[in-house]
C-alpha positions in Angstrom: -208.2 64.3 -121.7 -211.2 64.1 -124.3 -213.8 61.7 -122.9 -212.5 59.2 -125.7 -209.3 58.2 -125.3 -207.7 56.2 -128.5 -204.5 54.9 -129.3 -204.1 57.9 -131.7 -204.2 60.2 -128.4 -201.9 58.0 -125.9 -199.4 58.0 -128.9 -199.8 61.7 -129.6 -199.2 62.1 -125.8 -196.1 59.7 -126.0 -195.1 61.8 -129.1 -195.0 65.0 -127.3 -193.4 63.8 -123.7 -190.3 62.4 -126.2 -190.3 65.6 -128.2 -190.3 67.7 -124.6 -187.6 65.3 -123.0 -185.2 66.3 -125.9 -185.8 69.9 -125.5 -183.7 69.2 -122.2 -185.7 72.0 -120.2 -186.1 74.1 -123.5 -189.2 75.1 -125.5 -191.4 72.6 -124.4 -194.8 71.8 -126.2 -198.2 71.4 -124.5 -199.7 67.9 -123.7 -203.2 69.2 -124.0 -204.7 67.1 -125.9 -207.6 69.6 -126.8 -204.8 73.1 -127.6 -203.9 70.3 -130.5 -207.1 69.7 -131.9 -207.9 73.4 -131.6 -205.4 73.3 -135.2 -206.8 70.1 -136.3 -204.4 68.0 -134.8 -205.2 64.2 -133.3 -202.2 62.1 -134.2 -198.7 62.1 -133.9 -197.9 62.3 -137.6 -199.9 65.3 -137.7 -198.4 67.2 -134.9 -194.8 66.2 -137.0 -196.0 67.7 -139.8 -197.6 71.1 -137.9 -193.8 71.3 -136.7 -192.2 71.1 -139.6 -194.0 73.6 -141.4 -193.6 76.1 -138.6 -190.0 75.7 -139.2 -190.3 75.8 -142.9 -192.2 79.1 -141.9 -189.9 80.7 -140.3 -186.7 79.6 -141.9 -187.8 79.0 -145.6 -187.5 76.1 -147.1 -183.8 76.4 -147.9 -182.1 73.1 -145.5 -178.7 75.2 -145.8 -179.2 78.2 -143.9 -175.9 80.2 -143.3 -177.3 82.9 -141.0 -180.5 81.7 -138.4 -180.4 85.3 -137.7 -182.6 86.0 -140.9 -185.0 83.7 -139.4 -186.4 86.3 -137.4 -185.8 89.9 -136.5 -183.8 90.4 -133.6 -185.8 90.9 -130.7 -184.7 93.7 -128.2 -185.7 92.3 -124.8 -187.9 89.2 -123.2 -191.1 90.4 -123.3 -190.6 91.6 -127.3 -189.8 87.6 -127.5 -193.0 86.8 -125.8 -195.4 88.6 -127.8 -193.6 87.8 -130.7 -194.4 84.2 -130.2 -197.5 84.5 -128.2 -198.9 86.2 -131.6 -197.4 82.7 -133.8 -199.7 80.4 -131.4 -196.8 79.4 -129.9 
């Protein structure tokens, strides 16, 4: 934890427990408070908005997509996945 702790943090931290419990054992986002500032991020609506444009990113910003698939390429195996992401920040 930073050495001062606000409400903007403890609801950042809230933020990010609620978005991991719906991932249901899923992708699950770091609760390191300092990973998030690394990209500028300190409150919860920020973090919201980071998220939404690495959606928009990936998927355009067309809301009807008919095939996820041209999201991204297919990836042939697990650790193709891994550095795929791992070279997103993700």
């Amino acid at each position: 934890m930073p050495a001062r702790f606000t409400k903007e943090a403890q609801e950042l931290i809230d933020y990010i427990a609620w978005l991991n419990e719906k991932a249901k054992g899923g992708f699950e986002l770091t609760s390191d408070l300092n990973h998030w500032a690394g990209y500028g991020i300190h409150t919860k609506d920020q973090l919201g908005d980071y998220l939404d444009g690495c959606v928009e990113r990936e998927c355009g910003s067309d809301d009807d997509i008919a095939d996820y698939s041209a999201c991204d390429p297919y990836e042939p195996t697990w650790d193709a996945v891994s550095r795929h992401d791992m070279n997103e920040g993700w």
